[in-house]
RODO-2510 file (C-alpha; in nm, 4 decimals, decimal comma):
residues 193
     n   res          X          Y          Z
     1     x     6,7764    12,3521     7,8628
     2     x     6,7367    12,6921     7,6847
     3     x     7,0414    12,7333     7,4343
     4     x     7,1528    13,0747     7,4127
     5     x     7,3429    13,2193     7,1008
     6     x     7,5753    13,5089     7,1916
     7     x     7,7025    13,5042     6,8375
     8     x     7,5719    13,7458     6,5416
     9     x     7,3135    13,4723     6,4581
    10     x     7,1352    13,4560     6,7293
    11     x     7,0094    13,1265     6,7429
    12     x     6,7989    13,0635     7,0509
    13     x     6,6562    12,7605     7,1183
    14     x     6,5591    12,4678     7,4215
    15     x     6,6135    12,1250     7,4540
    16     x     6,5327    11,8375     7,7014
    17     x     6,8778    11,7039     7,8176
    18     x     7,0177    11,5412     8,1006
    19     x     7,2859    11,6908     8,3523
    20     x     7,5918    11,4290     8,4441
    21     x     7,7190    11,5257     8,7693
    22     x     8,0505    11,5773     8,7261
    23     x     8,2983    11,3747     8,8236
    24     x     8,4725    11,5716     9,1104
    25     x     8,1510    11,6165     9,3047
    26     x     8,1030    11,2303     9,2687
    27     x     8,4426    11,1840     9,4313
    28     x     8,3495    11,4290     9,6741
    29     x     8,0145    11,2869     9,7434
    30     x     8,1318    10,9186     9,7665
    31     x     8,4823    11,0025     9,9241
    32     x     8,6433    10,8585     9,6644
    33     x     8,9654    10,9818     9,4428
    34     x     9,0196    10,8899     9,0290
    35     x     9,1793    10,6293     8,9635
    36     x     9,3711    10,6982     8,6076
    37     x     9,2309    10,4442     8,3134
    38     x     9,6411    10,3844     8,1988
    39     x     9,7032    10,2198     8,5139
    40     x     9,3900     9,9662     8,5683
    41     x     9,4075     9,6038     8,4939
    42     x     9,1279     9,4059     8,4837
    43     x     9,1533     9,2363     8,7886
    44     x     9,1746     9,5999     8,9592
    45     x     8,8067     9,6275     8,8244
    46     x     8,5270     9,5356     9,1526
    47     x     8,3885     9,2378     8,9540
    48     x     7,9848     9,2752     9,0345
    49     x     8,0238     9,6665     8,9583
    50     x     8,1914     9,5920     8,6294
    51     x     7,9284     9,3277     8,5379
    52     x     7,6675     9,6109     8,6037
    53     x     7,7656     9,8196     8,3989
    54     x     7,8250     9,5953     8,1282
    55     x     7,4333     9,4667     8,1544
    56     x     7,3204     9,8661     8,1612
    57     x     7,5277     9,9147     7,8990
    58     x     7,3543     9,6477     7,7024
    59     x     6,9800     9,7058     7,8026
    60     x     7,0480    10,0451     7,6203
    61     x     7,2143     9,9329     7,3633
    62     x     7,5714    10,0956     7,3774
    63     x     7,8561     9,9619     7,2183
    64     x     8,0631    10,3456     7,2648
    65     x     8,1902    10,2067     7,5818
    66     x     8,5016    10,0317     7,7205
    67     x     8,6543     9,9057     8,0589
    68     x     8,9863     9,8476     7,9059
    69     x     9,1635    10,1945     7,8337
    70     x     8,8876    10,3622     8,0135
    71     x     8,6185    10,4410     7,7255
    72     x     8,3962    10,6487     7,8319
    73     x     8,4475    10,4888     8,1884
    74     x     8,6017    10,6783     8,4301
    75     x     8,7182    10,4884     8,7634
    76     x     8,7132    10,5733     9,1061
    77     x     8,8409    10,4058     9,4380
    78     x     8,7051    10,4434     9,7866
    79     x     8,8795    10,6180    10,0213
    80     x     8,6688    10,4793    10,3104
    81     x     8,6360    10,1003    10,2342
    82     x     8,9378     9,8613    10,2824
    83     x     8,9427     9,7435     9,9214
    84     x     9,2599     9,7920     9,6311
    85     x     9,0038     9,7266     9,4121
    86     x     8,8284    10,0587     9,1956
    87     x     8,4488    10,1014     9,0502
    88     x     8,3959    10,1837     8,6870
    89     x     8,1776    10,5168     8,6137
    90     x     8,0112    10,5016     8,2806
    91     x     7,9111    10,7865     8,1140
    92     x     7,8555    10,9446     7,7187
    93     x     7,5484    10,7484     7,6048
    94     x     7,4306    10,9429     7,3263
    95     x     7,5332    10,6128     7,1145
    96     x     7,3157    10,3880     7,2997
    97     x     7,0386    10,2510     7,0676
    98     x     6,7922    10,3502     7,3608
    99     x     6,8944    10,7360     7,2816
   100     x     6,8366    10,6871     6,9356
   101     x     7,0496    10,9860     6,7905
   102     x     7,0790    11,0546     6,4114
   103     x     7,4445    11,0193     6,4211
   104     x     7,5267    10,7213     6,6376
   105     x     7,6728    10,3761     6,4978
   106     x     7,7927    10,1100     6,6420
   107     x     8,1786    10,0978     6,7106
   108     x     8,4320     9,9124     6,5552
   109     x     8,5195     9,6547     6,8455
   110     x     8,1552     9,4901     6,7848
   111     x     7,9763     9,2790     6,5255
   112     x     7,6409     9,4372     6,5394
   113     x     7,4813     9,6707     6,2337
   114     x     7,2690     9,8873     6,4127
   115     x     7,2298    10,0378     6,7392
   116     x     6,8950     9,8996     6,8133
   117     x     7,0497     9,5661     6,8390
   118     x     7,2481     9,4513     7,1509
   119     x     7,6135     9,3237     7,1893
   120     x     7,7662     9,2351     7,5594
   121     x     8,0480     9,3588     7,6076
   122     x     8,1459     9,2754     7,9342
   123     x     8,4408     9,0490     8,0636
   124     x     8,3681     8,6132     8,0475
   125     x     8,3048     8,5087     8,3992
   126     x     8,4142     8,1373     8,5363
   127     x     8,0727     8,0467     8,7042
   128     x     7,7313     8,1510     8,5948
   129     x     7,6715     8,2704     8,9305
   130     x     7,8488     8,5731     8,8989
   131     x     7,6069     8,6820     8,5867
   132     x     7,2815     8,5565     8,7370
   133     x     7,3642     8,7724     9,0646
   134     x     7,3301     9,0691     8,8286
   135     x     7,1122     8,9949     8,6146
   136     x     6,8586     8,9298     8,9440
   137     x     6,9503     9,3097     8,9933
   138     x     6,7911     9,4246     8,6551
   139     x     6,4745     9,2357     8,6897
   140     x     6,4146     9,3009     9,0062
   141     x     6,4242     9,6548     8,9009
   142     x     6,2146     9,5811     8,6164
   143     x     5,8588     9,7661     8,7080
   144     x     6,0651    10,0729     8,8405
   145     x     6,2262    10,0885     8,5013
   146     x     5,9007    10,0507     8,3213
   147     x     5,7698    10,3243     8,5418
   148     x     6,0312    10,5820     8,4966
   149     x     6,0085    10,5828     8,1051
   150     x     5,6043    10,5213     8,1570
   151     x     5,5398    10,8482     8,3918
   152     x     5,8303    11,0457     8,1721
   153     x     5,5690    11,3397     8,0684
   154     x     5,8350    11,5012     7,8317
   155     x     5,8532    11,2227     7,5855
   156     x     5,5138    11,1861     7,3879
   157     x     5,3413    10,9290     7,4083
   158     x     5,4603    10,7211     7,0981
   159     x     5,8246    10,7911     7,1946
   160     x     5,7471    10,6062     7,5549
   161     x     5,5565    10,3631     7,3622
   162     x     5,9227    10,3028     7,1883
   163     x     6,1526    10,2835     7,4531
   164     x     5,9226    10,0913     7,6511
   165     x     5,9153     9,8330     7,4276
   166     x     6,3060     9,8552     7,3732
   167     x     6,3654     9,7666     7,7401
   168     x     6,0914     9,4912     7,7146
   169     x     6,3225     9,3371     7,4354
   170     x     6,5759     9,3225     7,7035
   171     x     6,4126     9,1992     7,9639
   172     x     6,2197     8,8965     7,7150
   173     x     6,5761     8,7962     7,7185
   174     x     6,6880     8,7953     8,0646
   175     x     6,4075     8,6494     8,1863
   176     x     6,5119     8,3362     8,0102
   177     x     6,8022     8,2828     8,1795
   178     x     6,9203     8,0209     8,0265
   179     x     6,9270     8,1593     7,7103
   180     x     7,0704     8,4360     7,8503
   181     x     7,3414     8,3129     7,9878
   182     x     7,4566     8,0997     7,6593
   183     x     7,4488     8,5075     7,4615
   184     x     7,6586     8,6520     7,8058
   185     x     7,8859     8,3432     7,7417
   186     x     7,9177     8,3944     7,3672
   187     x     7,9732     8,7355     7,3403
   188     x     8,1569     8,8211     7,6581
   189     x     8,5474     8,9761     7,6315
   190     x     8,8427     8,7695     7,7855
   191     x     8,9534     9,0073     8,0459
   192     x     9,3627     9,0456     7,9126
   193     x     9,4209     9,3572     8,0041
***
């Protein structure tokens, strides 16, 4: 992205970034309309979706993130599937220990010190299938993931090096599922809202 000054200063510059799409050409795409954060209980929440995001959300390391009250999650409901039920949109991940920005902390709602580390913050679940049929999603995208940050040309190499071995962390401990599960079980929210 090429930053351009149009003050007195004149401070040109360029930056890698990422574009979000926004959020009314998502609706558009999907044919789908928000779904106001205020009015969303948790059992309003698709289930699966919700548990996705909350297992992205920890493979990067994000704690700036919320279902309840809509944190950084937007919500959107289909307008062509026969369901009352809405999907959460996460966005804002400059926190995310993955990112790695200068400025980013943890947030107050979790017990972890740094952003490196990992806290799950999604909702408790009654049966461990529900959390095993997601977390069969992430490794069976596990090489694709790999590749991405692998074939990523504008990182350097030692950068790649770094993530790569972040998401490795994460996927050490999915693998062992059991373990897993017991640190899903521990640190997972009631879903009171």
């Amino acid at each position: 992205m090429k930053y351009i000054d149009t003050g007195k200063k004149e401070r040109n510059y360029e930056r890698f970034g990422i574009l979000i799409e926004p959020l009314d050409l998502l609706i558009k795409r999907t044919e789908s309309i928000e779904i106001e954060a205020n009015v969303i209980k948790a059992t309003d929440v698709i289930e699966e979706e919700a548990d996705l995001v909350a297992l992205f959300q920890y493979m990067i390391g994000n704690t700036d993130w919320r279902i309840k009250v809509g944190h950084n999650t937007k919500f959107i409901k289909s307008l062509t599937k026969v369901t009352p039920q809405v999907s959460p949109i996460p966005y804002d991940f400059d926190y995310a220990g993955f990112v790695g920005t200068h400025y980013s902390h943890p947030q107050e709602w979790t017990s972890i010190e740094n952003v490196r580390d990992r806290e799950y913050l999604g909702y408790c679940r009654d049966n461990d299938e529900a959390y095993l049929k997601v977390i069969r999603k992430f490794i069976d995208k596990k090489d694709e993931i790999l590749e991405t940050i692998n074939s990523f040309n504008y990182l350097d190499e030692r950068e790649r090096e770094s993530l790569v071995k972040y998401i490795e962390s994460f996927y050490s401990q999915i693998e062992d599922t059991k373990d897993f599960l017991y640190i899903l079980k521990n640190e997972c929210r009631e879903n009171d809202f």
